[in-house]
C-alpha atoms as an extended CHARMM CRD file, in Angstrom:
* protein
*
        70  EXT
         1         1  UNK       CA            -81.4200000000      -24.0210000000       -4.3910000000  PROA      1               0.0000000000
         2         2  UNK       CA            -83.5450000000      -21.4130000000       -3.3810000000  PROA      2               0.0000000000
         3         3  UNK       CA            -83.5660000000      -21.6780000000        0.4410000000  PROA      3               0.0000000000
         4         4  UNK       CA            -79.8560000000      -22.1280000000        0.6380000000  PROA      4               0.0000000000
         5         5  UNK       CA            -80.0220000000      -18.6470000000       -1.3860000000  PROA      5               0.0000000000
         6         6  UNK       CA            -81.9160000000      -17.7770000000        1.5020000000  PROA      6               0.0000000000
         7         7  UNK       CA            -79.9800000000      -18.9830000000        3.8800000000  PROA      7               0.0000000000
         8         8  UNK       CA            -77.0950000000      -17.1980000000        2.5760000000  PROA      8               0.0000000000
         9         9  UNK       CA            -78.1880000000      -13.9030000000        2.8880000000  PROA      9               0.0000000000
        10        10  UNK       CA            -79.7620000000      -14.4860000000        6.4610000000  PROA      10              0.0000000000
        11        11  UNK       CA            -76.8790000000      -16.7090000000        8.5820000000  PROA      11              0.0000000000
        12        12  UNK       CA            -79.3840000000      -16.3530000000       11.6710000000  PROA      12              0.0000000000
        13        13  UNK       CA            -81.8160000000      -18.6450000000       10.1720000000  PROA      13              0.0000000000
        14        14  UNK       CA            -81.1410000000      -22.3380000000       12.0520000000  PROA      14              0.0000000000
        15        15  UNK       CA            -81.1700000000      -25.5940000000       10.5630000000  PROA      15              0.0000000000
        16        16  UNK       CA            -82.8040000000      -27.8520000000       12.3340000000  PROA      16              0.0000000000
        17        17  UNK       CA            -82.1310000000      -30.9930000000       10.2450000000  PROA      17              0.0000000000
        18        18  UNK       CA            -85.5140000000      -33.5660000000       11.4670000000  PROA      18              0.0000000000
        19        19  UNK       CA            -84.9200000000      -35.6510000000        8.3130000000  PROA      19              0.0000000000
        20        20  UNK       CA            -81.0360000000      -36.3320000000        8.8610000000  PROA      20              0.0000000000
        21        21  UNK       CA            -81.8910000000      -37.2800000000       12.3140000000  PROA      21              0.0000000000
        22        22  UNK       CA            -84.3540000000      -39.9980000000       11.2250000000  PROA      22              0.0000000000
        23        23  UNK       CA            -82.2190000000      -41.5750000000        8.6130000000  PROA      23              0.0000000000
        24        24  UNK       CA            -79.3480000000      -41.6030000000       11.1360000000  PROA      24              0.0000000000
        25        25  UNK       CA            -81.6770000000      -44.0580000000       13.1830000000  PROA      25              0.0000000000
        26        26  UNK       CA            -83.1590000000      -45.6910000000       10.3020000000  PROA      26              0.0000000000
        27        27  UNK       CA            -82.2190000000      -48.8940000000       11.0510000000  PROA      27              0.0000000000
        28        28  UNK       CA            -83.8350000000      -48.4430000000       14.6610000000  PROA      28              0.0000000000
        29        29  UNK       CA            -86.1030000000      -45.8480000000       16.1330000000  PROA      29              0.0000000000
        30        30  UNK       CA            -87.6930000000      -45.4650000000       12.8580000000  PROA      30              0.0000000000
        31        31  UNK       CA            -87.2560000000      -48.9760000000       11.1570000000  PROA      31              0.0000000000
        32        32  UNK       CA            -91.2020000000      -49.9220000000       10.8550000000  PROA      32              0.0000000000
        33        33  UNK       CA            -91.8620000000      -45.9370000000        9.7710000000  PROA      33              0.0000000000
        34        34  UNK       CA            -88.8280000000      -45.9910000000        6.6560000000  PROA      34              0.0000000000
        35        35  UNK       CA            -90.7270000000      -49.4000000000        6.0190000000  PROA      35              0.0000000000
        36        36  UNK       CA            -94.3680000000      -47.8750000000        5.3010000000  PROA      36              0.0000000000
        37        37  UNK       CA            -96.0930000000      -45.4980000000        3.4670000000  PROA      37              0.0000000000
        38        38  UNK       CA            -97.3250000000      -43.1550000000        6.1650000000  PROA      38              0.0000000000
        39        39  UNK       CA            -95.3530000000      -39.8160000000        6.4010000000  PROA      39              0.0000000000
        40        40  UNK       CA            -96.6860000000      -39.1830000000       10.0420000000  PROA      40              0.0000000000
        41        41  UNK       CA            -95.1500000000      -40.4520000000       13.6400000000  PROA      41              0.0000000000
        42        42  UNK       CA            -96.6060000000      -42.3710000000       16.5110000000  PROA      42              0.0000000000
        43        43  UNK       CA            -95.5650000000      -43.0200000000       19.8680000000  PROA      43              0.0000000000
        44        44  UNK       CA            -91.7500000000      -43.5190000000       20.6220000000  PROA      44              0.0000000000
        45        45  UNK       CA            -90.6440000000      -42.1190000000       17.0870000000  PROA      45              0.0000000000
        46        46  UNK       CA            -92.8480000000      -38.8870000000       17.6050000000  PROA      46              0.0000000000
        47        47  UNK       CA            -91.4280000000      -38.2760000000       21.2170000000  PROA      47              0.0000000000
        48        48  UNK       CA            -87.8540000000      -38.9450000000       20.3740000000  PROA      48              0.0000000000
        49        49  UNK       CA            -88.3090000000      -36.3930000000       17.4870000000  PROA      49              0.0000000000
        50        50  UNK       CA            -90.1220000000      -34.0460000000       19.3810000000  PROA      50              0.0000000000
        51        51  UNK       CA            -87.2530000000      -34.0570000000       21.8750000000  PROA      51              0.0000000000
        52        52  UNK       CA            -84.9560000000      -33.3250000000       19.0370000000  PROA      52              0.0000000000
        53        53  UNK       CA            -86.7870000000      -30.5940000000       18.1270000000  PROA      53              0.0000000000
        54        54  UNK       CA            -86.9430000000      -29.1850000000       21.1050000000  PROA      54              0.0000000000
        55        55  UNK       CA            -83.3250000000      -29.3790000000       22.5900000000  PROA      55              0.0000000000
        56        56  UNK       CA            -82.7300000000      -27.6610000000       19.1320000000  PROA      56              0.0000000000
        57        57  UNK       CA            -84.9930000000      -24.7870000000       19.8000000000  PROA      57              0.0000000000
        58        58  UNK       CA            -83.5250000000      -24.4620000000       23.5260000000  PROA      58              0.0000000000
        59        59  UNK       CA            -79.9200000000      -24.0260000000       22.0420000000  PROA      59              0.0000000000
        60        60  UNK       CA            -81.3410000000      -21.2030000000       19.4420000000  PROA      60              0.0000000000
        61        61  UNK       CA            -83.2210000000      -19.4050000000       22.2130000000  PROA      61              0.0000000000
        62        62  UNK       CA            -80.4800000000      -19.5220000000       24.4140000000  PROA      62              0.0000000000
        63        63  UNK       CA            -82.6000000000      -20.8560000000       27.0890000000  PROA      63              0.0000000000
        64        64  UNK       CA            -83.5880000000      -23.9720000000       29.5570000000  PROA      64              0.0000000000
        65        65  UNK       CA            -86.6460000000      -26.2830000000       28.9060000000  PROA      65              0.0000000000
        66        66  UNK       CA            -87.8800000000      -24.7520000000       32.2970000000  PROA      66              0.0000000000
        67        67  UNK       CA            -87.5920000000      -21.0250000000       30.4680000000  PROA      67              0.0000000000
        68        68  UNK       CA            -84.3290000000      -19.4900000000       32.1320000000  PROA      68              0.0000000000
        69        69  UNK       CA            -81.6850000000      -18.0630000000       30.4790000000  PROA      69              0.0000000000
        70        70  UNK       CA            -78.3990000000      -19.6610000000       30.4050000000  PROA      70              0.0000000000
């Protein structure tokens, strides 16, 4: 409740929502990691979410993965 106050009062904050993309691909990508204990990512998981992350961060910043502006 209190970051969606936040959020409210400051519409240029982005959501980048890392936990709804994991539990769309629960079933795949991240099958072994929703079946264990350990909260961190390895390999494919951690690349696919860094990739997320990052196309997310290029839309916000207006610009390419290679720095230009679009």
């Amino acid at each position: 409740p209190w970051a969606l106050e936040v959020m409210k009062r400051h519409p240029q904050i982005s959501i980048c929502d890392q936990w709804q993309y994991c539990k769309a691909q629960e079933v795949e990508l991240y099958k072994d990691w929703w079946a264990g204990k350990n909260v961190h990512f390895k390999g494919a998981p951690a690349d696919a979410l860094g990739q997320f992350l990052g196309k997310h961060v290029e839309k916000v910043m207006n610009v390419s993965l290679d720095g230009k502006k679009e």
